[in-house]
C-alpha positions as CSV (number, residue, x, y, z in Angstrom):
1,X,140.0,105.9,204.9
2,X,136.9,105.3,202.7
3,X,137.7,101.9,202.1
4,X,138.6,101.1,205.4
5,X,135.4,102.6,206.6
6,X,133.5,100.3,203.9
7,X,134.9,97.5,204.8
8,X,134.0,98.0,208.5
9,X,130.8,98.9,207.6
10,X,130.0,95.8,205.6
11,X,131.7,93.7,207.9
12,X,129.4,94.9,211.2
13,X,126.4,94.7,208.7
14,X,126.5,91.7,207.6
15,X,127.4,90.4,211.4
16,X,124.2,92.4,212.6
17,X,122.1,91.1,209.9
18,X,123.1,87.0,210.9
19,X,120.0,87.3,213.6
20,X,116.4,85.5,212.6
21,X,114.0,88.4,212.9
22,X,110.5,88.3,214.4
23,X,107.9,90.2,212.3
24,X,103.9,90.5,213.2
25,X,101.1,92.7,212.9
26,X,99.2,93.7,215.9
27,X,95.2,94.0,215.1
28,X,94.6,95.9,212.1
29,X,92.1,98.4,212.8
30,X,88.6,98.7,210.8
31,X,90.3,102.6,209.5
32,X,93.7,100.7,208.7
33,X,93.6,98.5,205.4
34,X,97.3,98.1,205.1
35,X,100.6,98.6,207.1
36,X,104.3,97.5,207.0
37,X,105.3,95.1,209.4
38,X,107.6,95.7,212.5
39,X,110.4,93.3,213.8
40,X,109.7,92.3,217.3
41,X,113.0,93.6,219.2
42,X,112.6,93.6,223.2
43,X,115.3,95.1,225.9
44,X,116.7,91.8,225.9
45,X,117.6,91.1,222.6
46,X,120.6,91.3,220.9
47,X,118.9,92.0,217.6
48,X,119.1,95.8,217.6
49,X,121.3,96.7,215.4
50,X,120.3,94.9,212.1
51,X,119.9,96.7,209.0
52,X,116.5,98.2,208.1
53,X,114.7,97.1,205.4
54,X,116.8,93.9,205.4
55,X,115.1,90.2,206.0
56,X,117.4,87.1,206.9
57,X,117.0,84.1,205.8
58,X,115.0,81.5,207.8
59,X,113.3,84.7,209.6
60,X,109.3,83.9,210.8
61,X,106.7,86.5,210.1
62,X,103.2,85.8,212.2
63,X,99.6,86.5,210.0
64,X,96.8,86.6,212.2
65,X,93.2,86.1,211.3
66,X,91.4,88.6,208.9
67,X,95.0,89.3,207.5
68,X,97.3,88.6,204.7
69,X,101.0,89.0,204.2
70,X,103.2,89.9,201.5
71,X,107.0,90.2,201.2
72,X,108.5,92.7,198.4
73,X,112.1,92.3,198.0
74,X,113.8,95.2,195.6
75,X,110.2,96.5,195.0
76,X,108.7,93.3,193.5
77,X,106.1,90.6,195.5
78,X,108.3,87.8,196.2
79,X,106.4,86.0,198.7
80,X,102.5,85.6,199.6
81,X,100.5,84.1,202.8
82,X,96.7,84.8,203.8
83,X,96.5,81.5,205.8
84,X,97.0,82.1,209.9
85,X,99.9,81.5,211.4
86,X,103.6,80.9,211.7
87,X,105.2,81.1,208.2
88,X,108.9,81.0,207.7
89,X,110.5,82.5,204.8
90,X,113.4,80.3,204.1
91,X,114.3,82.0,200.8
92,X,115.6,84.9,201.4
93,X,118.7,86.2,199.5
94,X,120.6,87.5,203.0
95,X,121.8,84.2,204.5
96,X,123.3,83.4,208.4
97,X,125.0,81.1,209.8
98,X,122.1,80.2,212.3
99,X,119.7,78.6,209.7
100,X,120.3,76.2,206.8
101,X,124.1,74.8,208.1
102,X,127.2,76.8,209.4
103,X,128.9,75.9,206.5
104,X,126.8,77.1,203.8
105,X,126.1,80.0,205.7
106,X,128.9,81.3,206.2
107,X,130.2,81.3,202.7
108,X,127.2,83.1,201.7
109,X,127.6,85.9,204.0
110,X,131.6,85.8,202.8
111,X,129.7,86.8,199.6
112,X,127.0,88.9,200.7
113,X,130.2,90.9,202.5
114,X,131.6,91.3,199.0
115,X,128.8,92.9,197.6
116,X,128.0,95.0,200.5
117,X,131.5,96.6,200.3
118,X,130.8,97.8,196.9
119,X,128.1,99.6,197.8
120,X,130.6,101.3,200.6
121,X,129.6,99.4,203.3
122,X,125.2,99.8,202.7
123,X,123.2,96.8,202.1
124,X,122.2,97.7,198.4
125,X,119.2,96.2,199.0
126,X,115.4,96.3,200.4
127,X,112.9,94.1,201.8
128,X,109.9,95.1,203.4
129,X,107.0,92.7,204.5
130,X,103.4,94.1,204.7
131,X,100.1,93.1,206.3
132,X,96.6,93.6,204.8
133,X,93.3,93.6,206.3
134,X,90.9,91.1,204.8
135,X,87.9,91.5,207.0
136,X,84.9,93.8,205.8
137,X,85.0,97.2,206.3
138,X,82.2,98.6,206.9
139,X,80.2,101.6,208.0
140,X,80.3,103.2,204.5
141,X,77.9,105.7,204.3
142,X,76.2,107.3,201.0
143,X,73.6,109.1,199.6
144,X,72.3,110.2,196.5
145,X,72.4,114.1,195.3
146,X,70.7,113.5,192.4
147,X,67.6,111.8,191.5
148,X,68.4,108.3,190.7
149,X,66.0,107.1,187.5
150,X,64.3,104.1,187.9
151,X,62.4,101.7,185.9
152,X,58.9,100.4,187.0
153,X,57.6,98.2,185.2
154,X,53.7,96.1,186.3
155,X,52.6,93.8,183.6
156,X,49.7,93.3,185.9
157,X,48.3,97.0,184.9
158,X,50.5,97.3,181.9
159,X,52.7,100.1,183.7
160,X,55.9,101.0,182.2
161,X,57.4,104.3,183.3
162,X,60.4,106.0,184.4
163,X,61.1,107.5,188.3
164,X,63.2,109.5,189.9
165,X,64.6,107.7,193.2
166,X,66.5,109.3,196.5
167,X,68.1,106.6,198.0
168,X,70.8,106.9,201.2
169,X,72.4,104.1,203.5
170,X,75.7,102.1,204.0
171,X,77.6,99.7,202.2
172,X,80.6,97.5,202.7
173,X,83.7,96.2,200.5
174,X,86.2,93.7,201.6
175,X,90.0,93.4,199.6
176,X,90.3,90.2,197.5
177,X,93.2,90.5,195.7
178,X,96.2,92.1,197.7
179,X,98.4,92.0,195.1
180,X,96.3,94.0,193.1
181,X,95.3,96.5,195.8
182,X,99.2,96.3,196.4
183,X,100.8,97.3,193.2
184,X,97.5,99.7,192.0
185,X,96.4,101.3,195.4
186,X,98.9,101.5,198.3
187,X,102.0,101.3,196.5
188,X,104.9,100.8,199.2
189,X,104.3,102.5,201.8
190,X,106.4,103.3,204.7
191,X,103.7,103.0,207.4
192,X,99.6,102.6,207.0
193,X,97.4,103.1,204.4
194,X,93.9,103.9,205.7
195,X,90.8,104.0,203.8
196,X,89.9,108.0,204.0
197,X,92.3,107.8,201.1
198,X,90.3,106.2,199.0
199,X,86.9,106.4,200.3
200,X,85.9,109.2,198.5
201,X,86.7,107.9,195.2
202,X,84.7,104.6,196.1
203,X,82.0,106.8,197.2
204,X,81.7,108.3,193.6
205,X,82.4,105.4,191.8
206,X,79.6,103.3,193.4
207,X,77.1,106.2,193.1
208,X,77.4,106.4,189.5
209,X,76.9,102.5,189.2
210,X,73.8,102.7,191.3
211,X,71.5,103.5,187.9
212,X,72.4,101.0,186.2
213,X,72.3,98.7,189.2
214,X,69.3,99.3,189.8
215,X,67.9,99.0,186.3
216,X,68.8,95.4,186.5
217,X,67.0,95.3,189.8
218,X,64.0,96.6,187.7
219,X,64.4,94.3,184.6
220,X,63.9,91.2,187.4
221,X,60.7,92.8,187.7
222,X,61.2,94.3,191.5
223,X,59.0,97.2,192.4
224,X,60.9,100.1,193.9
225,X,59.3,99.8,197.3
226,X,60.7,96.6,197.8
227,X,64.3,97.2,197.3
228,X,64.7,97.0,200.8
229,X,64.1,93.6,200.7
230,X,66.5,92.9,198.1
231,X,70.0,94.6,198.8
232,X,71.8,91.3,198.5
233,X,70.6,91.3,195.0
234,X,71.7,94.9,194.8
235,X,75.1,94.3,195.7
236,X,75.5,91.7,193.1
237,X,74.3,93.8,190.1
238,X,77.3,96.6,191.6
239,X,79.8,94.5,191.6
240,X,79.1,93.0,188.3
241,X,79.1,96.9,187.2
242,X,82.4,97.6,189.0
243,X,84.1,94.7,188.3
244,X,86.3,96.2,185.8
245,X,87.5,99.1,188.2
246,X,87.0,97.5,191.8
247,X,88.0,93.8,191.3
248,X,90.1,93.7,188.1
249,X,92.1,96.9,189.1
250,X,92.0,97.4,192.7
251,X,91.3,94.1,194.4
252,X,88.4,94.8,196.4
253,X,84.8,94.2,195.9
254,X,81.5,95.1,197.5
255,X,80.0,92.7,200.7
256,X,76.7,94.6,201.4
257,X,75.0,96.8,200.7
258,X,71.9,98.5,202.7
259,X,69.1,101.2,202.2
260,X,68.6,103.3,205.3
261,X,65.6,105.6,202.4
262,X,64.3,105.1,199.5
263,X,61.9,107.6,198.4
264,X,60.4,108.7,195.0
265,X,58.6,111.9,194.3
266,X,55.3,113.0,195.6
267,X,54.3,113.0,191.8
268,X,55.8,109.8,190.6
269,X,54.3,107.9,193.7
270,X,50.7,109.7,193.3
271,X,51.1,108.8,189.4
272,X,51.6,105.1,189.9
273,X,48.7,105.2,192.5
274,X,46.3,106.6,190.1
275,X,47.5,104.4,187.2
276,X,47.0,101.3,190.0
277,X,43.6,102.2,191.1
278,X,42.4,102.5,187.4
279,X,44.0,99.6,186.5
280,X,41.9,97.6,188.5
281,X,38.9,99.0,187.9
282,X,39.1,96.9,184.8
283,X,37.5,94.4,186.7
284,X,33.9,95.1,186.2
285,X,32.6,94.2,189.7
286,X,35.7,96.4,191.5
287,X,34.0,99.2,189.2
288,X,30.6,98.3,190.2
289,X,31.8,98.8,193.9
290,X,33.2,101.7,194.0
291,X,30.2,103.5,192.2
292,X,27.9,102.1,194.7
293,X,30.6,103.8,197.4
294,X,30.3,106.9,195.6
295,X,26.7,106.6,195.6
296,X,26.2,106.0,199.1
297,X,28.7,108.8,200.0
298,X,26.6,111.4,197.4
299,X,23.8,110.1,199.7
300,X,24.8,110.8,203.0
301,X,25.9,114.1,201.9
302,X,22.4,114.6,200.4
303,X,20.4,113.4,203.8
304,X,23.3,116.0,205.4
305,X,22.2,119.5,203.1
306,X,20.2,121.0,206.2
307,X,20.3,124.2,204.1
308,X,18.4,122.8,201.5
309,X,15.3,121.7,204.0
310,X,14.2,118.0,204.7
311,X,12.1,118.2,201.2
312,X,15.5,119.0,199.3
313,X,17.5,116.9,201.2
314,X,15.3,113.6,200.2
315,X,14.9,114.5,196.5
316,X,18.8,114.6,197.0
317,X,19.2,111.6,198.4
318,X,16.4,110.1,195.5
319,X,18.5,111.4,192.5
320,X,22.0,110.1,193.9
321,X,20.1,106.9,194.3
322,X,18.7,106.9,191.2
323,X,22.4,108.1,189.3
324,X,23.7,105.5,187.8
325,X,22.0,103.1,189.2
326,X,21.5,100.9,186.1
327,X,25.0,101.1,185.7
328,X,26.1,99.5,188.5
329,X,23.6,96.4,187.7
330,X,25.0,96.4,184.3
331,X,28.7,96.3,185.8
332,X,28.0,93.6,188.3
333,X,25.9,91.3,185.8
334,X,29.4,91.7,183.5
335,X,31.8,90.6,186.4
336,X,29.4,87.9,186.8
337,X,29.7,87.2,183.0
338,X,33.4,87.4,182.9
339,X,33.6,85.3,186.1
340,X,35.4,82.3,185.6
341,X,32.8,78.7,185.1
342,X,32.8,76.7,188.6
343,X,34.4,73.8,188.6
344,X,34.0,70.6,190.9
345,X,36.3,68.8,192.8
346,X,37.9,67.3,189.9
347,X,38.6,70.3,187.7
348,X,35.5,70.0,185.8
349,X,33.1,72.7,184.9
350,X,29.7,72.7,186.5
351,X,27.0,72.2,184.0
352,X,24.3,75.3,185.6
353,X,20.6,74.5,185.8
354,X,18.3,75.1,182.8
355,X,15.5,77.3,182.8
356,X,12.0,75.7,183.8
357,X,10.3,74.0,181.1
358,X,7.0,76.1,181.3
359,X,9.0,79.4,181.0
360,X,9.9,81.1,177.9
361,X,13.1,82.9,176.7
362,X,13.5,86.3,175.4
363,X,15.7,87.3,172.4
364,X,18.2,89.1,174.7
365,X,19.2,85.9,176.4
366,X,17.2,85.9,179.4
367,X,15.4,82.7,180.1
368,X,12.7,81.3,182.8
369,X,10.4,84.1,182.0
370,X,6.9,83.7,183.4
371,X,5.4,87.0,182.8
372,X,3.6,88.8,179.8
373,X,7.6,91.4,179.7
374,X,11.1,90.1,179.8
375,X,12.5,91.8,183.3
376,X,15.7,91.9,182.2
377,X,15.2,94.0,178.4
378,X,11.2,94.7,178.7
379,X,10.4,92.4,175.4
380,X,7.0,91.6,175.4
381,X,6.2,87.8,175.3
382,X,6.3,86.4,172.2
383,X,2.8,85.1,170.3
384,X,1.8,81.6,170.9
385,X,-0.2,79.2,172.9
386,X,-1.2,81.3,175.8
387,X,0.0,80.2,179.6
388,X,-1.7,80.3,182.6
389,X,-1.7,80.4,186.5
390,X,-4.5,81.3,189.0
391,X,-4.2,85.0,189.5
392,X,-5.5,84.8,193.2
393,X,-3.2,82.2,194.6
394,X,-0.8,80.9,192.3
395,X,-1.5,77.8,191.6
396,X,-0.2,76.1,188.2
397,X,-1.5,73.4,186.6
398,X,0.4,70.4,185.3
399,X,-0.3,71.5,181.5
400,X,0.1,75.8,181.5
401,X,-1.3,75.1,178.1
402,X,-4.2,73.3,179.0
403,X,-5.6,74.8,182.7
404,X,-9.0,73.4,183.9
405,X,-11.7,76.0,183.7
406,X,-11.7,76.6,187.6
407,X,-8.7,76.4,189.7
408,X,-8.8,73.6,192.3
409,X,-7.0,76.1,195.2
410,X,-9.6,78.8,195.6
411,X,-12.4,78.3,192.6
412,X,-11.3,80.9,190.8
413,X,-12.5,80.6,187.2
414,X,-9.9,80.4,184.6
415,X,-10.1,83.6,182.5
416,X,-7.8,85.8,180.2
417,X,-6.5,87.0,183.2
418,X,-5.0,84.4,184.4
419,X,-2.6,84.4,181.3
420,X,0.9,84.6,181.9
């Protein structure tokens, strides 16, 4: 009776298993990122009682867009299409009689009969066609428990220092390589293979790439506030970190990658400010500025002490006046110093104007000095042959060595007094 059964069994088997099948994938949805694919089989076909896990020859297996399809036969990828539309897999190892001649076909299934009724009547054998989704899947969120460090580094103030980061938003990863997310992910499934099973793992794994992603994000010399503007830059440096474990291993890589906050400490960010502002007070004349601001501000707060009475209040406002006053002349005369030489149109320096021939020069540098004490260092005038202008109106003569004895303006009478 067992044989009999066996032989019955293989015989309506292989007879059930001559039909062409249909197989397609409706829409893969955006949790789905692989599923086995279905034979098409409506109330009107006679195609119902084929043998599961069993492809014929010559059958046609429809990959949409944003898909990719893979047959396994006995466990092992046999077959591969990502490009849309109709493929036909014409070689398959269960023949029929209704593709590839009559003839031929029906000695193979004489042999595929053979075999079956070793295995007491079962096909002894399994082939399974699955669908992946290509497109990207987004809507990853994450978010950072821990501090992130981060590098900033300003060569224009010579800052170099370490950070601590908080940074949350989405990312999104697409598959690459099926055959890798195939044979190290999903495995053969009997169904779908949605990506809550493996999101948490991503999740961790791209977390603890984000330092050192982001310290090559610093070494292009990008501050930290504007990492926003640079995710695409971001995404690169992770996937050249997870390349080993995403790409190599799994087959899938990340697309995007976005920054919903990024937000350093109150300290950190006060620090850098402070090192900033000092930074460019480097700059003599910045300097200058803001001690005249402070200045001004001790003033008005001066001319404001009503407790102090109106004679308080203006000796207040005197001494904050009078408070490093020189110093902020000094700093402005050094920006001035430090300032770069005017050029023309061509790129040439401009040669500046020398000092009037009838002046004198003091030893500090100062030239065009036409008075008995340098204004700038309060050097007296060097001995020599005395000058001279009219003390009443003005007037200079030709020669400051050699004045007439009364000046031709106003008659004044040319006296010691009238020495420069």
């Amino acid at each position: 009776m067992g044989l009999i059964k066996a032989g019955i069994g293989a015989l309506g088997g292989v007879l059930a298993d001559q039909w062409r099948e249909y197989f397609y994938c409706d829409s893969l949805e955006a949790e789905v990122l692989a599923a086995k694919g279905v034979k098409r089989s409506s109330r009107r076909s006679s195609n119902k009682k084929g043998s599961e896990n069993v492809i014929t020859n010559g059958s046609i297996i429809a990959v949409n867009d944003g898909q990719c399809m893979m047959i396994v036969e006995q466990g092992k990828v046999v077959e591969f299409s990502a490009e849309p539309g109709e493929f036909i897999w014409d070689s398959s190892t269960e023949p029929t009689i209704f593709y590839g001649g009559f003839g031929e076909g029906l000695g193979q299934s004489w042999e595929t009969l053979k075999k079956r009724f070793t295995f007491g009547g079962d096909t002894g054998k399994d082939q399974r066609v699955y669908f992946f989704n290509t497109k990207e899947v987004m809507g990853n969120k994450y978010g950072t428990a821990n501090p992130v460090p981060f590098r900033v580094v300003d060569s224009n103030v010579g800052l170099d220092m370490d950070i601590a980061l908080r940074c949350c938003g989405e990312y999104s990863y697409r598959i690459v390589n099926p055959m890798l997310f195939y044979k190290n992910v999903c495995g053969n499934v009997d169904g779908e293979y949605s990506r809550d099973e493996l999101d948490s793992q991503l999740k961790s794994e791209l977390l603890t790439a984000l330092q050192p992603a982001f310290a090559q994000i610093s070494a292009q010399g990008i501050r930290y506030s504007a990492i926003p503007g640079h995710t695409m830059e971001i995404a690169d440096a992770l996937n050249n970190i997870l390349s080993a474990k995403w790409r190599n291993l799994r087959g899938i890589e990340v697309a995007s990658f976005g920054v919903t906050s990024l937000k350093a400490s109150e300290e950190d960010e006060a620090m850098i400010k402070e090192l900033q502002r000092n930074a460019a007070f480097k700059d003599p004349t910045m300097a200058a500025a803001q001690l005249a601001n402070a200045q001004a501000a001790a003033m008005q707060a001066a001319a404001r002490n009503e407790n102090a009475g109106p004679a308080m209040a203006f000796m207040g406002m005197g001494m904050a006046q009078n408070m490093g006053g020189m110093n902020t002349q000094g700093l402005y005369q050094m920006g001035q110093q430090n300032a770069p030489a005017p050029q023309n149109v061509q790129g040439a320096p401009v040669q500046e104007s020398t000092p009037a021939a009838n002046g004198w020069t003091c030893a500090c540098g100062h030239g065009d000095n036409k008075g008995k004490f340098c204004p700038e260092c309060g050097a007296k005038k060097p001995a020599g042959a005395p000058l001279y202008r009219c003390d009443k109106c003005g007037w200079e003569p030709a020669d400051p060595k050699n004045p007439p004895k009364f000046c031709p303006e106003c008659g004044d009478r040319f006296d010691e007094n009238d020495i420069q």
